[in-house]
VEXZA-422512 format. One record per residue (C-alpha): residue in one letter; x, y, z. Coordinates in steps of 0.5 Angstrom, whole numbers, padded with zeros to 4 digits, always signed. Layout:
<rs>
AXYZ;...
</rs>
This chain:
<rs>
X+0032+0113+0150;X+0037+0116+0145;X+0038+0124+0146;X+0039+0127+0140;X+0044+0135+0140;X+0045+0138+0134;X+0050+0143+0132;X+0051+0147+0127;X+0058+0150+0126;X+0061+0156+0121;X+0069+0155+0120;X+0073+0161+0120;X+0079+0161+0118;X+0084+0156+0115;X+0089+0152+0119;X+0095+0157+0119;X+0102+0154+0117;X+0108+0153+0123;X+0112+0158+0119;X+0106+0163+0119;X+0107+0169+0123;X+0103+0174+0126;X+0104+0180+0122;X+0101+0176+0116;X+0095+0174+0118;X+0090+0176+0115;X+0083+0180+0118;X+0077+0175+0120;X+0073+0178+0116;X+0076+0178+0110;X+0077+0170+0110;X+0073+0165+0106;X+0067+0162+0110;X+0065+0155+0109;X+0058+0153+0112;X+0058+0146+0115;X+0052+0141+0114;X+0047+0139+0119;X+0051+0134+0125;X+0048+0130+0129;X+0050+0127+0134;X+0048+0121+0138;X+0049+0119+0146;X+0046+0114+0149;X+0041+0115+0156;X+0045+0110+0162;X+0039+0104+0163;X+0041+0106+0171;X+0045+0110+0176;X+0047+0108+0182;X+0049+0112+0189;X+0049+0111+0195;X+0042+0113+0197;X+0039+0112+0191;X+0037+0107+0184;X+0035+0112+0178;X+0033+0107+0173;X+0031+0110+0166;X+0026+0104+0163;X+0025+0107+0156;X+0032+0105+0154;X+0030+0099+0155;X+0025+0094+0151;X+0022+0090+0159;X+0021+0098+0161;X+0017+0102+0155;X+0013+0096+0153;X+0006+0097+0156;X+0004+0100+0162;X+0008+0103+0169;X+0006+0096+0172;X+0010+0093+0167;X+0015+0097+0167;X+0016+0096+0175;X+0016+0089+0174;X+0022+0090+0170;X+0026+0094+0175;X+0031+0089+0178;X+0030+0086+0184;X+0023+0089+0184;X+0018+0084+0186;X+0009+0086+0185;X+0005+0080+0188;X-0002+0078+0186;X-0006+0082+0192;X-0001+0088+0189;X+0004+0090+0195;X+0011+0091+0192;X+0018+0090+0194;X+0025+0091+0193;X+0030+0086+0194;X+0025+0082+0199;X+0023+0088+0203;X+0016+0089+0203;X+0012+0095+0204;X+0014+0099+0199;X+0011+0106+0198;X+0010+0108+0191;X+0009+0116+0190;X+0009+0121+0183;X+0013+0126+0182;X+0015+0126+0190;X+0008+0126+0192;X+0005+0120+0196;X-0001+0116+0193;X-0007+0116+0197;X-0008+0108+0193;X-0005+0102+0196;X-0006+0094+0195;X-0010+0092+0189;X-0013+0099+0187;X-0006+0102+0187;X-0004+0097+0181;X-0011+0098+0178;X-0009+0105+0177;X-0002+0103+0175;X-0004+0099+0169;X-0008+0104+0166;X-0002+0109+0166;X+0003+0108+0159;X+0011+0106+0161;X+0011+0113+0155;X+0009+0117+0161;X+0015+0116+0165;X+0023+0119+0165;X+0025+0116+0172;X+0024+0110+0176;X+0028+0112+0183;X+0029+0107+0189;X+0031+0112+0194;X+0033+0110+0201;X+0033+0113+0206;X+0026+0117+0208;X+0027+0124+0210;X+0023+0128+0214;X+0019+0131+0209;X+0016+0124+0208;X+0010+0121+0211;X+0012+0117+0218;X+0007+0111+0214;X+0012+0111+0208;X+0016+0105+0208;X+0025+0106+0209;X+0025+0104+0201;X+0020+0108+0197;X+0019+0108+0188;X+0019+0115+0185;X+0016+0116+0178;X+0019+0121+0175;X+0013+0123+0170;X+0016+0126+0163;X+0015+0133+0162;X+0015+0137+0155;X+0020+0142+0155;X+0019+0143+0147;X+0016+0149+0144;X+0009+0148+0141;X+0005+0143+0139;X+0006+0136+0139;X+0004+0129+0139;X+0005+0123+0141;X+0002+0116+0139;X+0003+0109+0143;X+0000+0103+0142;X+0002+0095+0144;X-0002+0088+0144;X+0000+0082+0147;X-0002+0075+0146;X-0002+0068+0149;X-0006+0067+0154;X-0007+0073+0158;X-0008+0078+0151;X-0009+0084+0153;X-0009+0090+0147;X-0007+0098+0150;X-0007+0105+0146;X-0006+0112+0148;X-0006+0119+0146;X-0002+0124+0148;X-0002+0132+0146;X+0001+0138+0148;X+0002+0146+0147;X+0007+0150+0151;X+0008+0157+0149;X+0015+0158+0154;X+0011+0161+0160;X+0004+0155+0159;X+0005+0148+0158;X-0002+0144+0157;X-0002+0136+0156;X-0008+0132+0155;X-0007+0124+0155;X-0013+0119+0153;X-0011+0111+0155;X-0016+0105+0153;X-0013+0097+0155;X-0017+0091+0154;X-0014+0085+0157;X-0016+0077+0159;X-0013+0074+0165;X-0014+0067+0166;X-0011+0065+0171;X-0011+0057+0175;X-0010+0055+0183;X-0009+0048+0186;X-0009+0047+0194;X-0009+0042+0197;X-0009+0042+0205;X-0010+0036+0210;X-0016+0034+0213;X-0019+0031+0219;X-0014+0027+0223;X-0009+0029+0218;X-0008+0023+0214;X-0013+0026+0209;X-0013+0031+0204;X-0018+0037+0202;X-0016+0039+0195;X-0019+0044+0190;X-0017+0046+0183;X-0020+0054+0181;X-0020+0055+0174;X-0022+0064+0173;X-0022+0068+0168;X-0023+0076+0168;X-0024+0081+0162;X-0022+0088+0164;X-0023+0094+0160;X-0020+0101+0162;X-0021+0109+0160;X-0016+0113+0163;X-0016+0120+0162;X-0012+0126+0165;X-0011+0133+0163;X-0005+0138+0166;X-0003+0145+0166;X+0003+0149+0168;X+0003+0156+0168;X+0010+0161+0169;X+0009+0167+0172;X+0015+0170+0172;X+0022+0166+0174;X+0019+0165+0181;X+0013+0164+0181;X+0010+0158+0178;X+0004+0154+0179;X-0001+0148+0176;X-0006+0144+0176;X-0008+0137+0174;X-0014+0132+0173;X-0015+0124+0172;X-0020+0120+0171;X-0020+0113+0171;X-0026+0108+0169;X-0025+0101+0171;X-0029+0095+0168;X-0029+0087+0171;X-0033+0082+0169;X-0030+0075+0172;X-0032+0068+0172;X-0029+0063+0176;X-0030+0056+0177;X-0027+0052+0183;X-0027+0044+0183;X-0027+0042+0191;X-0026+0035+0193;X-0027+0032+0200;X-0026+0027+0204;X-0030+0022+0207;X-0036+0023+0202;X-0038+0021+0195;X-0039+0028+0191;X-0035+0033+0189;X-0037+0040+0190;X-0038+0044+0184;X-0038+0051+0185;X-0039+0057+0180;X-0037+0065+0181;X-0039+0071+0177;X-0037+0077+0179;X-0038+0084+0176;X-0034+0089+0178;X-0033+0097+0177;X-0028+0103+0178;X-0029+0110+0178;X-0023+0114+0179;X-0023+0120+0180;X-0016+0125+0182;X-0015+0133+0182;X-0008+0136+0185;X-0006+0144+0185;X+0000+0147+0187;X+0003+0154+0187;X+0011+0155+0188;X+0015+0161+0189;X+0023+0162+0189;X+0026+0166+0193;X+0029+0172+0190;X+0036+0170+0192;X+0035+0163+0190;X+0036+0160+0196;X+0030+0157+0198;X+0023+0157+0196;X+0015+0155+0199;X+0010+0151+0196;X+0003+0150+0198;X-0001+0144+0195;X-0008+0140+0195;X-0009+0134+0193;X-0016+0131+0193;X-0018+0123+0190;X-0025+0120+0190;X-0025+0113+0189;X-0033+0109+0188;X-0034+0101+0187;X-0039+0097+0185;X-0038+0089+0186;X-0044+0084+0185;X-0043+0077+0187;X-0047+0070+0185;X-0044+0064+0187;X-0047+0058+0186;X-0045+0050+0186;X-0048+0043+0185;X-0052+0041+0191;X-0057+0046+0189;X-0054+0052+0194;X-0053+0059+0192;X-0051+0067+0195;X-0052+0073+0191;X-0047+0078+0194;X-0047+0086+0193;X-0041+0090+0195;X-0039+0097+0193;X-0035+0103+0197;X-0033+0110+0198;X-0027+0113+0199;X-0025+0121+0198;X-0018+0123+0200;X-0017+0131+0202;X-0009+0133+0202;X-0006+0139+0204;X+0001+0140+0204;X+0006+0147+0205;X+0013+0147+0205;X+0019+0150+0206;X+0027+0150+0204;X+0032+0155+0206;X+0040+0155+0205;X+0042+0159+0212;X+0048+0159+0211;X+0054+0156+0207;X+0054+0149+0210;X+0047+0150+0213;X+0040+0149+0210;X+0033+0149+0213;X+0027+0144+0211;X+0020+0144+0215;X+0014+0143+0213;X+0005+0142+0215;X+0002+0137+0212;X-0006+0134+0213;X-0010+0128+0210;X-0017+0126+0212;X-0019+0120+0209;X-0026+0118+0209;X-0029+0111+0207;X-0035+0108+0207;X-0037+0101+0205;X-0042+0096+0205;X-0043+0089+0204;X-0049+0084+0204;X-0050+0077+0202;X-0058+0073+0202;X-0060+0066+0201;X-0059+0060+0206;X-0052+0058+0205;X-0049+0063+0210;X-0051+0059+0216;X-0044+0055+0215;X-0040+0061+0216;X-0038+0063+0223;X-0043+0068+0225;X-0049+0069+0229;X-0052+0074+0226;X-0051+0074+0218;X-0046+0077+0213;X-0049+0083+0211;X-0045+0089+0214;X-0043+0097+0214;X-0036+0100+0215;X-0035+0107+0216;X-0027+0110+0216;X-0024+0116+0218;X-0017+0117+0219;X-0014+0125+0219;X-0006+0125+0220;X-0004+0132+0221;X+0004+0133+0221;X+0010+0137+0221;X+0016+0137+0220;X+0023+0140+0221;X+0030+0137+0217;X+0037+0141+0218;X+0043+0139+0213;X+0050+0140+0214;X+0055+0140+0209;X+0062+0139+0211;X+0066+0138+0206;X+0066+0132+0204;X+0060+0130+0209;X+0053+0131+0209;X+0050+0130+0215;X+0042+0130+0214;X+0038+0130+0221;X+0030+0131+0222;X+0024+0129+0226;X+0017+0130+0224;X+0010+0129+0229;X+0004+0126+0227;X-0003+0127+0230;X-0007+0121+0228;X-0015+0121+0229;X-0018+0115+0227;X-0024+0113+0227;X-0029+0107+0225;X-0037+0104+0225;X-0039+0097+0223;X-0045+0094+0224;X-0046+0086+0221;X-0042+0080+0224;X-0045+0081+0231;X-0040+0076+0233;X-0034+0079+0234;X-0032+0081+0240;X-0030+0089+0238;X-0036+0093+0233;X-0032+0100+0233;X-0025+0102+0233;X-0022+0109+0235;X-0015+0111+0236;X-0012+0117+0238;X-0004+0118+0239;X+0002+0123+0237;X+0009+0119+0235;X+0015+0122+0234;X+0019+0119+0227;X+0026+0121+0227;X+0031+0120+0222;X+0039+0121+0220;X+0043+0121+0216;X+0051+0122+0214;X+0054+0122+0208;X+0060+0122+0206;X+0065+0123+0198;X+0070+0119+0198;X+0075+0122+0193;X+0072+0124+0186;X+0068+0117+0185;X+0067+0114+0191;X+0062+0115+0196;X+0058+0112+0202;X+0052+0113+0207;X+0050+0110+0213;X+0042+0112+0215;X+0038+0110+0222;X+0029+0111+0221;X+0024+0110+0225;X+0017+0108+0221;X+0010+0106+0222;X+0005+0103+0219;X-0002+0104+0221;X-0008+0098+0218;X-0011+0100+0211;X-0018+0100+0211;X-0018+0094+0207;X-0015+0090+0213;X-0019+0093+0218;X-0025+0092+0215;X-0029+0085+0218;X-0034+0084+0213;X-0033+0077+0211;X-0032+0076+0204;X-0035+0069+0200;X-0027+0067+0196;X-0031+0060+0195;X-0035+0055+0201;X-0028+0052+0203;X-0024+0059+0204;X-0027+0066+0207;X-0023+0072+0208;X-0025+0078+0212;X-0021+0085+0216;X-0019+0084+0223;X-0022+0090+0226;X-0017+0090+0233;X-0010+0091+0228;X-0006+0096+0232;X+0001+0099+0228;X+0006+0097+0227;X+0013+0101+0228;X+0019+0100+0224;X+0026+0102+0227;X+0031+0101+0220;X+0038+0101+0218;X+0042+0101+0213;X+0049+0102+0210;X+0051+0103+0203;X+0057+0105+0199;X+0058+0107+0191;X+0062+0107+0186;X+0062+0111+0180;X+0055+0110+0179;X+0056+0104+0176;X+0056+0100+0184;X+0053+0100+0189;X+0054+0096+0196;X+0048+0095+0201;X+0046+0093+0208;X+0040+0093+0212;X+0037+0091+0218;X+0030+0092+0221;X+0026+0090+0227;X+0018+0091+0226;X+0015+0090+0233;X+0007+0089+0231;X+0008+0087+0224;X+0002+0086+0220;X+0001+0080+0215;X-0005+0076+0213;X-0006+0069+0217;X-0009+0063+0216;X-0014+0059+0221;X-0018+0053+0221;X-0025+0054+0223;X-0026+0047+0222;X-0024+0042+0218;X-0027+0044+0211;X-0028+0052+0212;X-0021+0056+0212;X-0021+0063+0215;X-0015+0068+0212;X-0015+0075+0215;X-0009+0079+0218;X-0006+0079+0224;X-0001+0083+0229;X+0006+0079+0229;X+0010+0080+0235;X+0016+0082+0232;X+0019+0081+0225;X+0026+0081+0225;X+0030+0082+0217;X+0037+0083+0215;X+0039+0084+0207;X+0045+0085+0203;X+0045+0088+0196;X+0050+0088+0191;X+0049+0092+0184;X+0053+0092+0178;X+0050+0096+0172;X+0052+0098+0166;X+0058+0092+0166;X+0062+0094+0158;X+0063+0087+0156;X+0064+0090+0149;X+0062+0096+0145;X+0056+0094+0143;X+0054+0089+0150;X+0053+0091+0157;X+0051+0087+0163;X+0046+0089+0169;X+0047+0084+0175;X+0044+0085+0182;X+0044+0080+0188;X+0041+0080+0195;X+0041+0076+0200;X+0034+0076+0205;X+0034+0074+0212;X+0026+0073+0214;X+0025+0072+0222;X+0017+0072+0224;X+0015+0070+0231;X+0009+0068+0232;X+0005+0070+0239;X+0002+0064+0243;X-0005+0065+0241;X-0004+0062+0234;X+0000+0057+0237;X+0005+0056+0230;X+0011+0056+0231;X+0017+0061+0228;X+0019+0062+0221;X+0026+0064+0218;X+0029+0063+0213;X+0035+0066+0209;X+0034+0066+0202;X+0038+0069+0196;X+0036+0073+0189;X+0039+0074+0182;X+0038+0079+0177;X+0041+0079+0170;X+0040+0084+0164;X+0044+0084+0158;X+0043+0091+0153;X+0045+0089+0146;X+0046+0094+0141;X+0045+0093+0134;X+0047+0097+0127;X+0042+0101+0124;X+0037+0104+0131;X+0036+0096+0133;X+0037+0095+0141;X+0036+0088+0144;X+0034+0085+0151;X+0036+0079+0154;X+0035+0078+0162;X+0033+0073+0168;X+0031+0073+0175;X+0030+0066+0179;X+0028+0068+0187;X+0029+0062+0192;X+0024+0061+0198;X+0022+0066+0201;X+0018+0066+0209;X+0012+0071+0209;X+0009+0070+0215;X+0006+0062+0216;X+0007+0062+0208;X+0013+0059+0206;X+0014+0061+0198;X+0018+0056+0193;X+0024+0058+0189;X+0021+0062+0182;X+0024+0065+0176;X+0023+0067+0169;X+0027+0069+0163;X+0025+0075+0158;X+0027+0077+0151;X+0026+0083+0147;X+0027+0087+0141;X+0027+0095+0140;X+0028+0099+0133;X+0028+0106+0133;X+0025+0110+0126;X+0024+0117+0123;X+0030+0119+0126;X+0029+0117+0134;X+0021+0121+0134;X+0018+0112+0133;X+0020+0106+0136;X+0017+0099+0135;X+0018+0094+0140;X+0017+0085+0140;X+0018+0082+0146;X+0017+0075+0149;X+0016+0076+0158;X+0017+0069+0161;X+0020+0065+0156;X+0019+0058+0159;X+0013+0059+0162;X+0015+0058+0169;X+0014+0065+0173;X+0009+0061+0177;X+0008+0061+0184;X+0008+0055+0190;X+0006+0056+0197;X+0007+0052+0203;X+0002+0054+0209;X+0004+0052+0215;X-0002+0051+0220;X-0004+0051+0227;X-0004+0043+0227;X-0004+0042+0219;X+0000+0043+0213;X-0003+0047+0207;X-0001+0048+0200;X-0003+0053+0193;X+0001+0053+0187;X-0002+0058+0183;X-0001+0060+0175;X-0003+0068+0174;X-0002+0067+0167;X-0002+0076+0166;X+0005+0076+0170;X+0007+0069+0166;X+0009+0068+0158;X+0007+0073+0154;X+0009+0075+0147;X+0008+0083+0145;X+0009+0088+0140;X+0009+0095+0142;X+0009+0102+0138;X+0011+0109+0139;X+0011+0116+0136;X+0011+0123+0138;X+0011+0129+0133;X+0013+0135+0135;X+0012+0142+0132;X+0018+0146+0135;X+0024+0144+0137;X+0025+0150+0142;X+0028+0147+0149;X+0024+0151+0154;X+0024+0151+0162;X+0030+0149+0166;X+0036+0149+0163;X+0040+0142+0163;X+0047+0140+0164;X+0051+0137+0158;X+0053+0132+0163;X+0047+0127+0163;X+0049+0123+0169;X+0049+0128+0173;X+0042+0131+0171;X+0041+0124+0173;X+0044+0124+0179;X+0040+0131+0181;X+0036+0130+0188;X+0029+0133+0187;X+0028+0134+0195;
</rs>
């Protein structure tokens, strides 16, 4: 993104002569006067800054980054990697948190990347990468967390804006959005409508060893889904004085899903093959609410925030799964999930070198959920009873927190502690053949983090940090109800997960914002990962399980904003992953360990008359991921940007994954057998775009904070 400054200046007076002294100077005022036409000067944004602690990237200077949705714009990110069950990682480092404007997103797994795609890239300043977690944070938040900076309108007065972007191929998809706002200096009120239509098709070849072993189970899946989304949100801010603020916002999401699959299975030793055909008709609605009130302290050394939060999810799934031999199962699935978060907040300058941060929070989710299958094919599914079934969640976490910074010139040492009480809570009826129908847990934990950082002279810097993380079982892992994916392969919860505890390290050093060193380490006892077991030699069962231990260690080089020439620069960003997992004897697979090396390569072109270009590549080698072992993958993109109307539009063609080869293959190692998949999700492979973007404004007045000239260092800024 370009930002525009325009000056307008007067000339005083004249050059003056070397002979000219200074009883001859006329007055000021009575010299000629020479008004200056409109200047406009023209800087350009950085695609990204780097620090010690932290990436901040600005997705909207690029083509990857603003054409489409949020979901695409994180894709984009270097190094950044969202799979198809939606858990997104960071330089191989799964379990990333995602939270909006510092505030954690209740969602996670499929629902959050739903909610993601239905967001417009338009809306979002910042992308930050932040490492390490702080107190402040949620014990539960992964060591690397993505922060979206959502853009706010400081202009006074009435504007517009306008964006809409198609893309076609095999995965089509069309998005419009309509943004408006008014701000009067004091009130700010925005009101923003999203509408996307798409088709994902998408195929799935397995091939898995049957019997003895000399035989082989194959199955090819062919699914195509039409999804439909509205999305609409309203803010309001208000300024009561220059310490008093306070704001409210309120989202509605309406998701629609109609899917068809149809799954091909062949099976050794009989003379058929199994045709099986699966309608699915789903939907979504989303409902998210969020108020808060800030006050500064009349020194402007401190302030207290209190916020609520509340989220209300609601899904309905109906199932009809028949095949060739005149079987069928009619499913019907839905839930509830209502959130409630309560926050308050305190900071405090002591000092010249102390400051004080502490805090409350307390969450209370609740879940309710049902499943429930009829007809006579759920007799070759491993229950007693039948697959119809309830689950009921409650999880309350109260917390408090407590973080001192010193800043000892050129050190800053940062050291907290948080307590978190957890209840949790479960009930489930159904599946009587599971040994546990109930779940309860509750505990308090201690989560500790530190860390040092230290300037070294007026560009370098370095950082090494110690956190200690949890991850408690979502709701969707504990969940045991059994679901249908086909009569070959059956997936359910494990209600006996236990959490996982994180112990992380990490050490990173930066160079004038443009490069950036890290080195982590990590040792997760209790990991959770899904697993795969045979229940017999055609039935397959995937649910997660407590791993023992999981050992991980990475190194990252990023170099951004590489000057080839005034008009070309390069991003590169290189890591390389070490996975270690080991399993426990009642699985009986052996370990898995693998070193696996990524590379991302971004080229920014610029061009005369508003044009930019976008040039860039990733290749992952195989990766381990518990009994998976994922194949070496990558893709390449190509992009087009032209800024009109003097930088108020834009107009974007792109084409993702040019030679088509963004795919994924598997390998899965079984108790005794070996297994395979390769799977083509056509929405994150080629696709050729054209995007389009407005905003229309009445007013130019900047209101709100003041910024700095420096850009980098408004960047730069940490928002605690």
């Amino acid at each position: 993104m370009r930002k525009y400054v325009t000056c307008v200046a007067m000339l005083a007076a004249p050059f003056l002569s070397a002979q000219t002294t200074p009883d001859s100077v006329e007055p000021l005022d009575s010299l000629p006067t020479q008004s200056l036409s409109e200047v406009v000067v023209e800087a350009h944004r950085p695609e990204a800054i780097v620090m010690p602690d932290k990436v901040s990237y600005s997705p909207s200077v690029t083509v990857s980054g603003s054409s489409g949705t949020i979901y695409d714009a994180l894709c984009s990110l270097p190094g950044v990697n969202v799979d198809n069950g939606g858990s997104i990682s960071v330089n191989g480092q799964k379990g990333v948190m995602v939270s909006i404007d510092g505030r954690k997103s209740v969602l996670s797994g499929e629902a959050l990347m739903l909610y993601l795609k239905s967001l417009p890239a338009s809306g979002v300043d910042r992308i930050e990468i932040l490492s390490p977690p702080t107190a402040k944070n949620d014990a539960s938040s992964a060591t690397t967390t993505i922060n979206l900076k959502m853009r706010k309108n400081r202009d006074a007065g009435f504007n517009l804006g306008l964006n809409g972007s198609g893309r076609l191929w095999k995965a089509k998809r069309g998005l419009g959005t309509i943004s408006a706002g008014y701000n009067t200096g004091k009130s700010a009120l925005t009101l923003t409508y999203i509408f996307i239509a798409a088709r994902n098709p998408s195929k799935l070849f397995t091939n898995r060893q049957y019997g003895n072993g000399n035989e082989w189970l194959t199955q090819t899946y062919n699914r195509k889904r039409r999804d439909r989304i509205h999305n609409a949100s309203a803010g309001f801010e208000h300024r009561f004085s220059d310490r008093w603020s306070t704001g409210l916002s309120l989202t509605g999401n309406w998701f629609s899903r109609y899917e068809l699959g149809e799954m091909y299975t062949s099976v050794p030793y009989t003379d058929y093959d199994v045709y099986t055909r699966n309608n699915t008709d789903m939907h979504y609605r989303n409902i998210f609410g969020n108020a808060w009130l800030k006050r500064i302290f009349n020194d402007g050394n401190g302030d207290l925030s209190l916020g609520i939060d509340y989220f209300n999810y609601r899904s309905d799934e109906i199932q009809r799964m028949s095949d060739n031999l005149g079987t069928s199962v009619d499913g019907d699935m839905g839930g509830m999930i209502k959130g409630y978060v309560g926050t308050f907040d305190f900071k405090r300058r002591l000092g010249r070198k102390w400051s004080l941060s502490a805090g409350v929070k307390s969450t209370y989710l609740l879940i309710d959920n049902g499943g429930k299958y009829d007809d006579d094919a759920t007799t070759t599914v491993p229950v007693e009873d039948n697959l119809s079934s309830t689950f009921g969640y409650r999880e309350n976490v109260n917390a408090a927190y407590t973080e001192c910074k010193l800043e000892l010139l050129p050190l800053l040492v940062t050291a907290g502690i948080r307590c978190e009480q957890t209840n949790v809570k479960s009930k489930f009826s159904g599946n009587e053949a599971i040994e546990q129908a109930d779940y309860r847990r509750h505990y308090i934990d201690f989560f500790q983090n530190v860390s040092a950082s230290m300037q070294l002279g007026e560009r370098d810097g370095m950082m090494l940090s110690y956190a200690r993380r949890i991850t408690r079982p979502r709701y969707a892992d504990l969940n045991p109800f059994v679901y249908i994916f086909d009569d070959i392969t059956h997936v359910g919860g494990n209600i006996s997960l236990k959490p996982s505890i994180t112990n992380a390290f990490q050490i990173a050093y930066s160079h004038d914002s443009w490069f950036r060193v890290m080195l982590g380490a990590s040792v997760v006892d209790d990991y959770i990962v899904k697993c795969y077991r045979e229940i017999s030699d055609k039935l397959l069962y995937v649910s997660p399980e407590n791993l023992p231990r999981k050992i991980q260690t990475s190194l990252t080089v990023s170099a951004i904003n590489l000057k080839v020439s005034p008009w070309w620069h390069i991003s590169l960003n290189a890591t390389v992953i070490y996975d270690n997992y080991k399993f426990g004897g009642k699985l009986n697979i052996p370990g898995n360990c693998r070193f696996s090396p990524m590379l991302d390569c971004k080229n920014m072109l610029s061009f005369p008359g508003g044009w930019i270009g976008e040039l860039s590549g990733q290749w992952r080698c195989r990766m381990a991921y518990g009994q998976a072992t994922v194949c070496a993958s990558g893709s390449v993109y190509m992009g087009l940007k032209k800024t009109i109307m003097r930088g108020q539009g834009s107009v974007s063609v792109y084409v993702r994954d040019l030679f088509n080869t963004n795919h994924q293959r598997t390998s899965i190692r079984l108790t005794s057998k070996t297994g395979s998949l390769s799977e083509y999700e056509y929405e994150s492979m080629r696709q050729i775009g054209v995007s389009v973007g407005f905003r229309f404004k009445t007013g130019n007045v900047h209101t709100g904070k003041k910024r700095t000239d420096d850009l980098i260092d408004e960047i730069k800024r940490v928002n605690l």
